[in-house]
N, C-alpha and C positions, 0 to 999 in steps of 0.2 A: 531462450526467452521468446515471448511471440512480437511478430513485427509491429507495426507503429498503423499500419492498415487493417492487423487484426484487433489492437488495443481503441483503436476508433469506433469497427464496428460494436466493441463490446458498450463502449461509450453510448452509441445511439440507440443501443437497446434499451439503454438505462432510462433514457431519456424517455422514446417512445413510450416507455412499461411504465415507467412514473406517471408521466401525462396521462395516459390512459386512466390508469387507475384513482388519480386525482381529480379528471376532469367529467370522467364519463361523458353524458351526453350535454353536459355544457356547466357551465359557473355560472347558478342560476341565482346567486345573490349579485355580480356581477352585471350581469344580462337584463334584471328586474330595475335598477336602479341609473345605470351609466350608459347613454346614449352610446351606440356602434362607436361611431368616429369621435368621440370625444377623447382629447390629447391630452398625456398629465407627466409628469416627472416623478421619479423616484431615486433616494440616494440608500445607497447601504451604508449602513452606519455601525459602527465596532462599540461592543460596550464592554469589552473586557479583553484583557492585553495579552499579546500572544502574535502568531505568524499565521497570516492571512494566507491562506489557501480556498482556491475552487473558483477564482475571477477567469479564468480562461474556461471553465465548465460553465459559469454562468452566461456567460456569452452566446456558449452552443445551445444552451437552454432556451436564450430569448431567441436567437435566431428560427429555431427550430416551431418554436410558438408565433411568429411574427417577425418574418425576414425585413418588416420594416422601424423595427424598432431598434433603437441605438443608444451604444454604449458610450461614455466616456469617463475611462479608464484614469483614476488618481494613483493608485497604488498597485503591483501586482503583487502575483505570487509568488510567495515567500517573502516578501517585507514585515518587519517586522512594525506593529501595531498598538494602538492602544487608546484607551476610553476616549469618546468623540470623532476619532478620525473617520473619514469618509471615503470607503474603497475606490468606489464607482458612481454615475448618474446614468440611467434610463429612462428614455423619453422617447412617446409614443402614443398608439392607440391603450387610454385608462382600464381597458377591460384585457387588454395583452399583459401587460404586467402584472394586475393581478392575477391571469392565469398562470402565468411563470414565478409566483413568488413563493408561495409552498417548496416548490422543490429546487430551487435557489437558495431558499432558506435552510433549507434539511441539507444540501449537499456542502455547502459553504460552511456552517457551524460543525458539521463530522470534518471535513477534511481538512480545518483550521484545527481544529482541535488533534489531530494526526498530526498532521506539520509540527506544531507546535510543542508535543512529547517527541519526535520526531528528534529536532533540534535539540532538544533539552541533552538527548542519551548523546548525538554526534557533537554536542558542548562538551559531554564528561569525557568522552572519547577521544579528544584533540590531542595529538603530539604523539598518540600509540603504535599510527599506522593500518589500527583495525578501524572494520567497516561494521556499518551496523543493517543489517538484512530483516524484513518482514516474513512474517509467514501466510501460508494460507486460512488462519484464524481471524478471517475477514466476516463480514456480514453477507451472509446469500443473495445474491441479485445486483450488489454496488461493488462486488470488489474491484472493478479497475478504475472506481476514481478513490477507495480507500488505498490503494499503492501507488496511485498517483500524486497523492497526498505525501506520502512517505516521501518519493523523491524529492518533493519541494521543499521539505523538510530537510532535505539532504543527507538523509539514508538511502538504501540499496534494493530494488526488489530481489526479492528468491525467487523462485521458478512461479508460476499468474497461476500456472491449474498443474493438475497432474496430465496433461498431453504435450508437454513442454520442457520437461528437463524428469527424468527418474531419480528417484528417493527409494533408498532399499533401509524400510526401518525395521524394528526392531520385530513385526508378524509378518513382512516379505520374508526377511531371513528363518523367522521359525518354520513358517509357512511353508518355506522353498526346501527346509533339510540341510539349513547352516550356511556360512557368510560363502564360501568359496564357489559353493551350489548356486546360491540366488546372483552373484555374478556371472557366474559362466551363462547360467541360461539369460541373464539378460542381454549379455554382449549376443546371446547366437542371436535371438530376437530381434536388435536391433539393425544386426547384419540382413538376416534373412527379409526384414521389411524396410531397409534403405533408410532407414532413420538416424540421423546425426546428431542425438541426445547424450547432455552429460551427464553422467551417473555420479550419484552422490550415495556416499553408505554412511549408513549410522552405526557407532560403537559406545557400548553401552558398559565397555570394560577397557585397559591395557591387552587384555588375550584378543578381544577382539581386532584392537587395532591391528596389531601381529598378523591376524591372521588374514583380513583387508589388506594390509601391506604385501599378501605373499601374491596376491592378483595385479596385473597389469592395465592401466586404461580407467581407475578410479579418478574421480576429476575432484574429488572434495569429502573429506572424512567428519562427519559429522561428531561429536564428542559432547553425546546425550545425558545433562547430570552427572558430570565430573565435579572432584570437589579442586579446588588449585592446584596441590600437587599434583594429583593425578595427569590432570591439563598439561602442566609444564612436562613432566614424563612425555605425555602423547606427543606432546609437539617436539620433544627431542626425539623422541623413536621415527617419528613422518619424514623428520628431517627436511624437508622441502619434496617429496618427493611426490606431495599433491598439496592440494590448500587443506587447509582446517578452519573447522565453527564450533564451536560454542553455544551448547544452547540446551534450557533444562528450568527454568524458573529464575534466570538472572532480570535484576531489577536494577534502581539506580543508586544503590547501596554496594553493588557488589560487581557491575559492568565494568569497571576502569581494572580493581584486581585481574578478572579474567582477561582482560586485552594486555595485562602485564607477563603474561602469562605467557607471550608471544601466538594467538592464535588472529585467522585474516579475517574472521567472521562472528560478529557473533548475531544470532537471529533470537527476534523476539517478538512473542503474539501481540504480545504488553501494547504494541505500538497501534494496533488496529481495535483488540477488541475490551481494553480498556483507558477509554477515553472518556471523556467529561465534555461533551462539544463545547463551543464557543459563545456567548452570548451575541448574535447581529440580530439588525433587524431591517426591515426595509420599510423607509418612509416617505411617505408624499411631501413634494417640496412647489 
């Protein structure tokens, strides 16, 4: 997984490349109407119920736009919410806040609405022992505050990008000339450039599994579109002898079966790129 100083910089990028592309060369309705210094308050306000996510992103946000404007913080992230309540207040230079409010608003209603499916799957999940993992079926340019989201939600990230943890699916292995193949050349790989990444393989059958199981140094056996028996087999054949996931179009109809199943993971896009954001909004007080 990447550190907490790369997860940062990803964070500032976000930021900067939003601003940028929001503000251009200035918030000229802003600018035309609201004297420099003139000071105003605003509160975010929930209009629909759910687990609040992205009050520690919006912070970085106001900071980053106007190191002189200030937060105060009613509720954080992951509290649970609902019509009326009042996250936060910001107070400050009136032309700072509306330059922060667009993407305040776009990051706060995506990453509440993550949280909040989030929690929904880690509710049905309760008592199983399984975890529930995102993928990288993120939105292009925001994925580290939509897995950010995830975890306030309290779910699990999977690997952030592909330079971070190896996935050997189902075209590494055809690609490579079969499962046994596409591990050996990844372990010499990983040897030869000093890399301490953990390999995860996807099996897309029982022979598969078998045949993953016959290599050494697997960190986690993916189990792509099993039906339940199938599942329960795999995880009696793995025996503990790596982790297992789960993962293939489960929803929240069929999530609790498969974690009965005995597997540690079960991953799902569901959680990032079908979401229904949040209703907030940000208003002048």
């Amino acid at each position: 997984m990447i550190s907490e100083t790369q997860f940062q910089k990803e964070l500032d990028l976000i930021i900067a490349n939003a601003i940028r592309e929001d503000v251009g060369d200035g918030d000229h309705s802003s600018l035309a109407c609201i004297p420099k210094e003139a000071k105003g308050k605003a509160k975010l306000l929930v209009k629909e119920e759910g687990i609040i996510a992205g009050v520690e992103f919006a912070k970085q946000v106001f900071a980053y736009v106007d190191a002189d404007l200030t937060v105060e913080t009613l509720l954080n992230d992951g509290s649970h919410v609902k019509y009326g309540d009042v996250v936060f207040y910001v107070e400050g230079r009136s032309q700072s806040i509306l330059k922060a409010e667009r993407l305040v608003l776009n990051a706060m209603q995506r990453m509440s609405a993550i949280a909040t499916k989030t929690k929904s799957f880690v509710d049905i999940l309760e008592g199983t022992g399984t975890k529930i993992l995102d993928t990288r079926k993120t939105t292009p340019g925001i994925r580290a505050f939509e897995k950010w989201a995830v975890k306030i939600g309290g779910g699990e990230n999977h690997r952030f990008a592909l330079y971070d943890m190896v996935m050997l699916k189902d075209n590494h292995i055809d690609f490579a000339g079969g499962i046994s193949t596409a591990i050996e050349k990844t372990q010499e790989y990983l040897r030869q450039n000093k890399k301490n990444l953990k390999i995860i393989v996807e099996a897309r059958n029982l022979d598969e599994v078998r045949q993953i199981l016959q290599s050494d140094g697997v960190y986690r056996i993916l189990l792509d579109n099993f039906d339940y028996e199938e599942t329960k087999k795999a995880v009696a054949l793995i025996g503990g002898k790596c982790l297992t996931e789960s993962s293939g179009g489960i929803n929240e109809q069929t999530l609790r079966k498969y974690a009965e199943c005995g597997v540690d993971f079960i991953s799902s896009g569901a959680l990032t790129h079908s979401v229904h954001n949040m209703d907030l909004s940000l208003k002048a007080v």
